[in-house]
C-alpha positions as CSV (number, residue, x, y, z in Angstrom):
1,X,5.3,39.3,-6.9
2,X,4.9,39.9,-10.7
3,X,3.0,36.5,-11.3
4,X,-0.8,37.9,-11.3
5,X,-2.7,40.0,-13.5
6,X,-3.2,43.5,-13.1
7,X,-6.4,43.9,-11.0
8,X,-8.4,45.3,-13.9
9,X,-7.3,42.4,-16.4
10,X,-10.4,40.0,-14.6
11,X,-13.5,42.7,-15.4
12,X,-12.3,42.7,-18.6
13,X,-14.2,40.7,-20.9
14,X,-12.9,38.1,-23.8
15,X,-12.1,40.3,-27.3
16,X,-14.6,39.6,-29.5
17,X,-17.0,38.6,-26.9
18,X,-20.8,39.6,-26.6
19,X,-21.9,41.8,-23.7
20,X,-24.4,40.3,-21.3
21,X,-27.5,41.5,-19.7
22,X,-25.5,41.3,-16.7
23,X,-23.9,44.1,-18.0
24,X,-26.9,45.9,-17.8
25,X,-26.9,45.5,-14.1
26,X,-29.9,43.1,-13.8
27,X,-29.7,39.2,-13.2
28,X,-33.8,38.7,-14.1
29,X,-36.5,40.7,-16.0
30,X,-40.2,40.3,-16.9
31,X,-40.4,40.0,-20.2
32,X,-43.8,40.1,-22.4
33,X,-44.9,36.9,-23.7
34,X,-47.8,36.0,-26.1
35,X,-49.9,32.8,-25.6
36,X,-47.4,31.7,-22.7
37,X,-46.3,28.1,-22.3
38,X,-48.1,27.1,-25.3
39,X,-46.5,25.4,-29.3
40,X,-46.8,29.6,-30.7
41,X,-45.6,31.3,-27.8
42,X,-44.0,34.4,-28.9
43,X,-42.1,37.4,-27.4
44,X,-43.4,41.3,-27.8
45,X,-40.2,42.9,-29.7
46,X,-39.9,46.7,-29.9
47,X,-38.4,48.6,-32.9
48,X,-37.7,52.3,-32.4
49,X,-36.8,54.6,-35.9
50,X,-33.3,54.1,-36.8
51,X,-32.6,51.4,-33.9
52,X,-32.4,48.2,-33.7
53,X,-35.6,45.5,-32.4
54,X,-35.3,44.6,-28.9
55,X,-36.9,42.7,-26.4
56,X,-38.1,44.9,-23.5
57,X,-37.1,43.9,-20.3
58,X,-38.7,45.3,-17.4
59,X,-37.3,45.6,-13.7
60,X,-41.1,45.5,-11.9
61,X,-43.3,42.6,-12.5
62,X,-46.1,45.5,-11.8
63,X,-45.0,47.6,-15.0
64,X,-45.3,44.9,-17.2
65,X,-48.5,43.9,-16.1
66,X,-49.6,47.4,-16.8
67,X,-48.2,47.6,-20.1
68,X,-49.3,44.6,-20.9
69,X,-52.9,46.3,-20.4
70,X,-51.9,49.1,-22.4
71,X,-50.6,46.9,-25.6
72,X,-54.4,44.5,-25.4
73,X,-56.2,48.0,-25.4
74,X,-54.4,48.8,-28.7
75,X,-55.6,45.5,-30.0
76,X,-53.1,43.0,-29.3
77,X,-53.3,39.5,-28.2
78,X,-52.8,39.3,-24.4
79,X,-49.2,39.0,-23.4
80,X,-48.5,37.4,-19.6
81,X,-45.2,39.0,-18.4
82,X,-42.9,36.2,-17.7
83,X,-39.4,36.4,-15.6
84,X,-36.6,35.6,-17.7
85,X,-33.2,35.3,-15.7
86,X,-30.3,37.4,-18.0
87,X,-28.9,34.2,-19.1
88,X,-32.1,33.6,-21.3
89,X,-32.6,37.0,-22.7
90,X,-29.0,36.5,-23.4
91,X,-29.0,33.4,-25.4
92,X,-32.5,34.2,-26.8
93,X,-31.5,37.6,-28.1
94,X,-28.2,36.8,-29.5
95,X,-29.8,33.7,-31.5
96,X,-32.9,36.3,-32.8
97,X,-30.1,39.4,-33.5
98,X,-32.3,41.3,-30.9
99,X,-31.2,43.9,-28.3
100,X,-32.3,43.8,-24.7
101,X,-33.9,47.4,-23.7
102,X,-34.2,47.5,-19.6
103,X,-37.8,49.3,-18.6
104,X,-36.6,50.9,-15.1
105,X,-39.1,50.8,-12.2
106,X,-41.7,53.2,-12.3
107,X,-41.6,54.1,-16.0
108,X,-43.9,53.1,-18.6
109,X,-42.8,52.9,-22.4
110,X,-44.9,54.4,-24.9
111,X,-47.1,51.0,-26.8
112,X,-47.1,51.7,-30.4
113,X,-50.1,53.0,-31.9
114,X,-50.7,50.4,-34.3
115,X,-49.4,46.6,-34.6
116,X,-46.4,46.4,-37.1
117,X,-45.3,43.5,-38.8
118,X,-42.2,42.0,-37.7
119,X,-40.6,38.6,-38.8
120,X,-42.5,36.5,-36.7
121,X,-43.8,32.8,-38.1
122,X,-46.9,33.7,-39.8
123,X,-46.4,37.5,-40.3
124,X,-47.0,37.8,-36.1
125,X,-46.2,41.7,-36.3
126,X,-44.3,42.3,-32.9
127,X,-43.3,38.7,-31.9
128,X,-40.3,36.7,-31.6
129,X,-40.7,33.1,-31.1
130,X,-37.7,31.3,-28.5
């Protein structure tokens, strides 16, 4: 009867091993993608003050597209929101050293005021390329 694992021993994951968005509670998100499907398609990143840059990852298709409004009235290119499934944003943000922030439905987050310069090919301020 002493032959398996304590029940908790399973949910546990690997030492040393990265969380997933899983994690998060979420198997797919919309994330915001510049100049979609083409050879500079890049990803909008978000840096907040004394955090990390994530991707953000929102929950309704509908939210994205409205932020998506809000970043072209602030000057930016236009960014399509695309669904990602976890295992992407997983492997994409582990590869850039970017965190995953999850937009919950019904909440807007606030588009910076001005473009900053991230670390994008060709100085792209907010964008990742995958």
């Amino acid at each position: 009867a002493g032959s398996q694992p304590p029940p908790w021993a399973a949910s546990q994951p690997p030492p040393g091993s990265q969380p997933s968005p899983t994690a998060h509670g979420f198997e797919a998100a919309w994330v915001m993608v510049f100049n979609a499907g083409k050879h500079n398609e890049g990803v909008y990143t978000h840096t907040l003050q004394d955090q990390g840059t994530s991707i953000l990852a929102f929950e309704c298709p509908d939210d994205a597209n409205r932020f998506g409004q809000l970043l072209l009235n602030k000057g930016f290119d236009a960014a399509t929101p695309l669904k990602w499934s976890a295992d992407r944003m997983a492997m994409f943000c582990r590869r850039a050293g970017l965190e995953v922030s999850m937009v919950p439905r019904g909440t807007q987050p606030t588009p910076p005021s001005e473009r900053q310069h991230g670390t994008g090919k060709s100085g792209d301020p907010e964008r990742r390329y995958p």
